[in-house]
N, C-alpha and C positions, 0 to 999 in steps of 0.2 A: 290202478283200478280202471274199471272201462268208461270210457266219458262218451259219451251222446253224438253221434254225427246228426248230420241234417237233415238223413229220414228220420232218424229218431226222434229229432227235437219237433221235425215239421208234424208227425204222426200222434204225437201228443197235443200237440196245443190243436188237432183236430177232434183230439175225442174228447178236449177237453170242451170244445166250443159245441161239439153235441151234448156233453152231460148237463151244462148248462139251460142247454134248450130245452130236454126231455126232464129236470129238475123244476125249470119256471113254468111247463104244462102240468106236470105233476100237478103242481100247488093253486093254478089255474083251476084245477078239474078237470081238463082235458085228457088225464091220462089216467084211467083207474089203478087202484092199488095192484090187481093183476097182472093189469099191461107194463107197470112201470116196474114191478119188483125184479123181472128179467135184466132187464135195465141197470138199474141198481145193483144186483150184486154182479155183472161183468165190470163193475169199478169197484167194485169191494163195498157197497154199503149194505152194511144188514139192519134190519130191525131190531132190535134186542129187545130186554123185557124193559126199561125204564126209558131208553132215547133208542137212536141210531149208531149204529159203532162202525169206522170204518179201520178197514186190514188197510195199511199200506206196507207195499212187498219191500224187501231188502233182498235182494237178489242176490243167492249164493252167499247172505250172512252178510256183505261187506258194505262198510258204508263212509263217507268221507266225513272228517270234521263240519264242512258246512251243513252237510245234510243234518249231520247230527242238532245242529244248530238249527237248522227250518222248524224240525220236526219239534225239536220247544217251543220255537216261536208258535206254530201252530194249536199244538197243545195248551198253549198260554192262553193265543188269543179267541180259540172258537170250541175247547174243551174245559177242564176242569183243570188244567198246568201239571198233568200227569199223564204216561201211555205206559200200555200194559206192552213188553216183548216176551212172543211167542216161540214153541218150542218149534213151528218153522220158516224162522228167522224174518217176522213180519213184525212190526209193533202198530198194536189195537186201540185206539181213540174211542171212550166206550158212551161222551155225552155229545155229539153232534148233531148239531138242529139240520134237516133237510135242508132251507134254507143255506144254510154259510157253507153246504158239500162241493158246489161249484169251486168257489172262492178257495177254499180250501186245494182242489184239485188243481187248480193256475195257480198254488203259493207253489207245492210240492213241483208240479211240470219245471219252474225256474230252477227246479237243482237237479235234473233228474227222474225224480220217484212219483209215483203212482199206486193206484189203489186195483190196476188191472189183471185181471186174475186170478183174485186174490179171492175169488171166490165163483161160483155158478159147475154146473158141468162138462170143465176145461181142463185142460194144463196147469195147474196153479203153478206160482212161484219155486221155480229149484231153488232145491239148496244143498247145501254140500259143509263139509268139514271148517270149523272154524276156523284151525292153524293150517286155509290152503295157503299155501306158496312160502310156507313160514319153517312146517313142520320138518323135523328130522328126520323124519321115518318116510316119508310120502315118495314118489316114483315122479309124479311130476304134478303144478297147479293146476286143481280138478276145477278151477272156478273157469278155465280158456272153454272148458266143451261144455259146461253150464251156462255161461254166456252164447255159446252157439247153441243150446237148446234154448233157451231165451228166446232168442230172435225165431228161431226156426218155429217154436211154438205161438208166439203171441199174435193171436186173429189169426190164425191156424183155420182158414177155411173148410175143411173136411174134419177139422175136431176141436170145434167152440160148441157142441152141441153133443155130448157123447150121455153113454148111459148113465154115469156119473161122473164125479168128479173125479182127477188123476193127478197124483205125485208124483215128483222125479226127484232122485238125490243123489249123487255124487261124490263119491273120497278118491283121495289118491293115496291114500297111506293100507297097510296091510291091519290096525286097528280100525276099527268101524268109528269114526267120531259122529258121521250122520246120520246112524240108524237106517240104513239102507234096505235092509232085509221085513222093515214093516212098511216099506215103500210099495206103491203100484209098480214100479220100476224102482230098481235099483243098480247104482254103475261103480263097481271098484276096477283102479286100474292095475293093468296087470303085466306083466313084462313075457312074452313067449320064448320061447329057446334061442332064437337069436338073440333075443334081448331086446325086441323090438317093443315097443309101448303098444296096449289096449285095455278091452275092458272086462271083465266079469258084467254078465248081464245076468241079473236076481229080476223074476216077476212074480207078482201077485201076493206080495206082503199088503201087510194092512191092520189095523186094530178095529177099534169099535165092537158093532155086536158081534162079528164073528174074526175073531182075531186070527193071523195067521201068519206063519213066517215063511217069507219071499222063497222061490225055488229058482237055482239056476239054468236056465235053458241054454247059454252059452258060454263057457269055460273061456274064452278068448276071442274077441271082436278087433280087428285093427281098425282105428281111430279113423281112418277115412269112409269105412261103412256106417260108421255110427249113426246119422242122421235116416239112411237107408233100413237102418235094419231097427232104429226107433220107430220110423212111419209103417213098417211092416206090424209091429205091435199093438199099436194105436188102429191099425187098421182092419187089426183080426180082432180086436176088442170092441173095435166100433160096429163091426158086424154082426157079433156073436153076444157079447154083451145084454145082459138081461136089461129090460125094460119094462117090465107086467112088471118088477116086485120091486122098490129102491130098497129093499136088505138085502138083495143077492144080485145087486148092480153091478159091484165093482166087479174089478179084473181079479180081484183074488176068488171070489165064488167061481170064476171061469176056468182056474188055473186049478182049484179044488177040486171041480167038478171031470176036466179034461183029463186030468196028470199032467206034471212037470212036461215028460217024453211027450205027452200028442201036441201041448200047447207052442214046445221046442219045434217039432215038425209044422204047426200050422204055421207059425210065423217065419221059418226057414221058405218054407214053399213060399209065401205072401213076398218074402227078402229078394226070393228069386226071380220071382213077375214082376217085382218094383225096377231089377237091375236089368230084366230084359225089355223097359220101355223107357229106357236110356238110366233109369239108376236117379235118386237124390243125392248129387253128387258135392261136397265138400269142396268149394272154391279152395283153390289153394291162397289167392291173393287175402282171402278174406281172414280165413283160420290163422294169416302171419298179421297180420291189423289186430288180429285180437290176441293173438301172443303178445305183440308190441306191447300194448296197453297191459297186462299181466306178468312185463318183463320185471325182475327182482330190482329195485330202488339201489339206488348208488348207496350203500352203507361206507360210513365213514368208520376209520381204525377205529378199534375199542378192545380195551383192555377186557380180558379173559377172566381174569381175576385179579378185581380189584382191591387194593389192600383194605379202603375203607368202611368197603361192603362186608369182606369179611371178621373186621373189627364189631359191625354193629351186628353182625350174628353172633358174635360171642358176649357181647354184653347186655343184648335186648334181646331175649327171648320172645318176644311180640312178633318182630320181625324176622328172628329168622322160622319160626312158626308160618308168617304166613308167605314167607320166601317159599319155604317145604311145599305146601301146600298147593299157593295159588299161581305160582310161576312153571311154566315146562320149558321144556330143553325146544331149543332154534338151529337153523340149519345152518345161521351166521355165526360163527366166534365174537363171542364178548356180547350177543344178545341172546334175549330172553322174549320168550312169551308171556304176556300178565294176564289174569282172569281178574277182570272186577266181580265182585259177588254179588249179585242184585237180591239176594238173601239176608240183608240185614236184620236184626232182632228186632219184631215189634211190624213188620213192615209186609204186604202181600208178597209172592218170587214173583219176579219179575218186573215189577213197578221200579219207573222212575221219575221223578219229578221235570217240570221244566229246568230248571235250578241245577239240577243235577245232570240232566243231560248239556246243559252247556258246557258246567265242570268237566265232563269227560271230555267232550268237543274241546276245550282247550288242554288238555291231558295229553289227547293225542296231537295236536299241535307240538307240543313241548317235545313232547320224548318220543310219539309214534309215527313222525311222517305222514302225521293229521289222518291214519287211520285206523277205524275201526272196526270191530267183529259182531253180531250178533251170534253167541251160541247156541245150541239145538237144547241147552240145559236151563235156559233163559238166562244167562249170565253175559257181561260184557266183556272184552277181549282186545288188549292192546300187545297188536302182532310183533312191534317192530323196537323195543324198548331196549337201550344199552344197559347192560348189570350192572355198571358205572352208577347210573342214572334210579337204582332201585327205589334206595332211601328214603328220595324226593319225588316218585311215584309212589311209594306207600303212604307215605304224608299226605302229601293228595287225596289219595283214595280213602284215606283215615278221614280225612274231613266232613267227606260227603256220606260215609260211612258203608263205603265201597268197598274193604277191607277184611270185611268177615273172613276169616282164615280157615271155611267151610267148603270151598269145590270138592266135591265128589264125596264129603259125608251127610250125617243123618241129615242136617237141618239145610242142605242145597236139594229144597225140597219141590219138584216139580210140578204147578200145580193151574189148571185152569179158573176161568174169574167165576166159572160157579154159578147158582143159584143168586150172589147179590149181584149177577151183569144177565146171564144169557136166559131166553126165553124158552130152551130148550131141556135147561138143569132139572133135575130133580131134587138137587143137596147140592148146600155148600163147600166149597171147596179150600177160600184162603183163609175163613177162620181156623181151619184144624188144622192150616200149614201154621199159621200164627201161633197156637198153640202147642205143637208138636216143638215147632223152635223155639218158643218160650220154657218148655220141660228142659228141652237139652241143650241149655243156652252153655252150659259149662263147655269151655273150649279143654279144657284136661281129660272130661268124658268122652266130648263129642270124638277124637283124637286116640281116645284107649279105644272106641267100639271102631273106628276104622271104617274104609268104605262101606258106604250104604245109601241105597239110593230110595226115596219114598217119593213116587210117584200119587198123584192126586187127580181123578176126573167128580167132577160132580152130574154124572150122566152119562149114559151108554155109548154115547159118542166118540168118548176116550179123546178128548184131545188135551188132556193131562199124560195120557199114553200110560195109564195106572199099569196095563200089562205087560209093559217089559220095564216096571221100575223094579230091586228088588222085595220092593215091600209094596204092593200097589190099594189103590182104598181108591172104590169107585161107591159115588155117592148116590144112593137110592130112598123113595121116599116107604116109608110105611104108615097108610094112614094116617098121612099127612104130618109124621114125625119124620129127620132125617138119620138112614142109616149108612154105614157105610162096609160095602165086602172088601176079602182082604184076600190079596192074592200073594202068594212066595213064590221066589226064585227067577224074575222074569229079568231080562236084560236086553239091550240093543246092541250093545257091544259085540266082545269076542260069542262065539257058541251064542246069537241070538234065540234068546229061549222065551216062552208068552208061561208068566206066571198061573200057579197051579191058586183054585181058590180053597180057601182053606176049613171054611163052616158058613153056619148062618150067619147074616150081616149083624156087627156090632151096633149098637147105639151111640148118637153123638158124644153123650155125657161118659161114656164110655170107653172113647175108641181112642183117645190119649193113653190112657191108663193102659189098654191092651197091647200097645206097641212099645208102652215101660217095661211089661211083662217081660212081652216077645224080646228085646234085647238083653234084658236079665239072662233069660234062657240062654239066649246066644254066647253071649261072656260066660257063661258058667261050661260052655261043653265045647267051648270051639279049639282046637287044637294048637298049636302056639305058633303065631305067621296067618293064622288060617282066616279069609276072612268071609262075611257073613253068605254072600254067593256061595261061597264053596264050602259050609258049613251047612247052608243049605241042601245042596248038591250033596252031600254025604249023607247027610240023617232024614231026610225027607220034614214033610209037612208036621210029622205025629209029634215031635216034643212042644213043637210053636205051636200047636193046636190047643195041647192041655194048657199050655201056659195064656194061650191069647183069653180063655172062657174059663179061666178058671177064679175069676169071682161069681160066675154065673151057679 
């Protein structure tokens, strides 16, 4: 993974010795709430509704055993001994006194990581595919040109100041694992008829109040315009980009409003005037320093198939359940990908303890070459695991109760912290995940209804991402009761689609009971293999409709 040179390291402990300063005026008086809130969120601190919450970024998802380790410690000593991981690849600290932010910010600069970005109307944090550099399927590690947008965006002089805020996400695999296509930018790589490596460029995805899925403007970029023909984006956005209204700020109202074709043309033109005042040109020396650092880890032999792994699939059905499940196929012989399930019974998605995040920090020590993944599903990810080595990683995982044998069914339920964290919610969010998982706590059921994914916003904001889950529940108030709508069929994946919504919003006391229905329904028509995606996709909205209202 990429480790810190001495701009880097020198350029942190700079901004860290200004947030300091503009923190101790804060609290002085000297800086009003106004002047200092700019301030504050270009280091990721927001206001929320109870304390201060700070985002610190996990860049491109990856992160090292120590890190993993700070960030308990931190948690421990100036939070509540718990952080919420988000669905892009950041974890949220949701009690932090203004006071201890500084402190905080020089604990994190010593391994690394930071809070920059991670919010105002910038760049935020890329992110890209959790199994980069790992996956079977992928063309080449999408985290080497995430890490060069990294650098090339951070204090990004001509766009720390844009009409809103701006995403970037990156895969190298031909399956979508970073939801790309709900990105401001989106980058898959792509191989052209030589065979030469680039990228698919998707603009102007997006959720929230106007949700929208990404259009392609360029079928094939080779990897040394990329920086060029990013700053040509950014640049027709920064220009055109609404500013009178922040609901049709982003790049996707631009990309709506233009068409795919003129937004392709604007920014081709812009690509072209960028390359004839000498171009953003892609050091070469620089792009091999950061390949170095993203070279594939010395793997030691390992057995393909181990005898004794395959003995405790036939005897303990526990584990080979959650072999099935939570492990995917690797590019290495005799290794394995592992998903930890930050979905446990009883427990918010996403949340971990300090406690528990050590355990994983030494998890991956053991078995992962001390690293680890944030996934886009809010789940954890140990990239580098011998199959040899399963057994005593599911042990593990079982202890801390890491283990849920749920990736990609009903109860790996997406879900933002809602009305009991942010001052923006209108409805709660992780008690009806809690509950949704407590109905179909059954691993025989959860396992017979097959992929499903329930996506959860507690407000219009969507950063539950309720519209491409396929059952999505965006939480709204009515007269000061909470309701929640309910969208089908949406997905980030293959054929990214923004779920259709399906009636009037259900009631809290309700909207458990409505999605027993809705899979009732499901099992009883769905075709044999078929699953609820594509069952959807076949019968539309009308049988889930009756079924979701029909206590009503």
């Amino acid at each position: 993974m990429y480790r810190y040179d001495e701009f880097d390291r020198a350029f942190l402990a700079e901004r860290t010795a200004q947030f300091r300063d503009q923190v101790a005026r804060r609290l002085a008086g000297d800086l009003s709430e106004d002047e200092f809130k700019p301030l504050r969120l270009m280091n990721g601190l927001y206001l929320q509704l109870h304390a201060y919450m700070l985002r610190i970024a996990v860049p491109y998802g990856t992160l090292s055993s120590v890190q993993m380790r700070r960030l308990a410690d931190v948690a421990e000593r100036w939070d509540r001994g718990y952080g919420h991981f988000t669905t892009r690849q950041n974890i949220q600290l949701n009690w932090i006194r203004l006071e201890d932010a500084p402190d905080i910010m020089a604990a994190l600069a010593e391994v690394e990581m930071h809070g920059i970005q991670t919010s105002g109307n910038c760049i935020r944090n890329v992110t890209a595919d959790q199994y980069a550099g790992v996956a079977a399927d992928e063309i080449e590690d999408p985290r080497i040109w995430a890490e060069i947008i990294r650098q090339w965006s951070t204090n990004h002089p001509e766009f720390s100041f844009l009409p809103r805020k701006f995403k970037i996400a990156v895969t190298g695999a031909e399956l979508d694992r970073a939801a790309i296509r709900v990105h401001d930018i989106g980058l898959r790589m792509r191989r052209d008829e030589t065979g030469a490596a680039g990228f698919e460029v998707v603009v102007g995805g997006g959720l929230g109040r106007t949700p929208l899925v990404g259009r392609t403007i360029r079928e094939f970029l080779p990897k040394d315009d990329l920086l060029g023909y990013l700053e040509a984006v950014m640049r027709v956005y920064n220009a055109l980009g609404r500013r009178d209204n922040l609901y049709k700020s982003r790049i996707k109202i631009l990309v709506h409003e233009f068409g795919a074709e003129e937004m392709g043309r604007l920014v081709e033109a812009e690509f072209r005037a960028i390359q004839g005042e000498g171009g953003v040109a892609l050091d070469p020396d620089l792009v091999r320093r950061i390949q170095d650092h993203f070279a594939p880890p010395a793997y030691a032999p390992a057995p393909t198939d181990p005898a004794a792994v395959a003995r405790l699939e036939r005897e303990d059905p526990a584990f080979a359940r959650w072999v099935r499940t939570n492990t995917a196929g690797h590019r290495e012989a005799g290794y394995v990908i592992v998903n930890l399930s930050l979905k446990p019974h009883g427990r918010p998605p996403g949340d971990a303890t300090s406690a528990e995040m050590r355990a994983v920090a030494d998890m991956a020590e053991r078995w992962s070459l001390g690293e680890i993944r944030v996934a886009h599903e809010q789940n954890l990810v140990l990239p580098h695991v011998r199959r040899a080595d399963l057994p005593e990683v599911w042990r593990a995982a079982r202890a801390i109760g890491f283990a849920t044998p749920n990736i990609g069914l009903l109860t790996d339920i997406i879900a933002c912290p809602g009305l009991d964290y942010c001052a923006l919610a209108t409805a709660r969010s992780i008690p009806v995940a809690e509950r949704l998982a407590d109905r179909f706590r059954d691993l025989d059921r959860l396992h017979d209804i097959g992929p499903f994914r329930i996506n959860i916003s507690g407000c219009i904001n969507a950063c539950g991402h309720h519209h491409v889950g396929h059952v999505g529940l965006l939480g709204v108030d009515k007269n000061g009761e909470e309701f929640y709508q309910i969208t089908l069929g949406g997905t980030s994946e293959a054929d990214t689609a923004i779920g259709r919504i399906v009636g009037p919003a259900v009631s809290s006391a309700d909207v458990v009971d409505a999605i027993e229905r809705l899979v009732e329904t499901y099992v009883a028509i769905r075709r044999e293999g078929e699953t609820f995606l594509e069952t959807c996709r076949r019968v539309g909205n009308a049988p889930f409709k009756e079924s979701i209202y029909a206590a009503a």
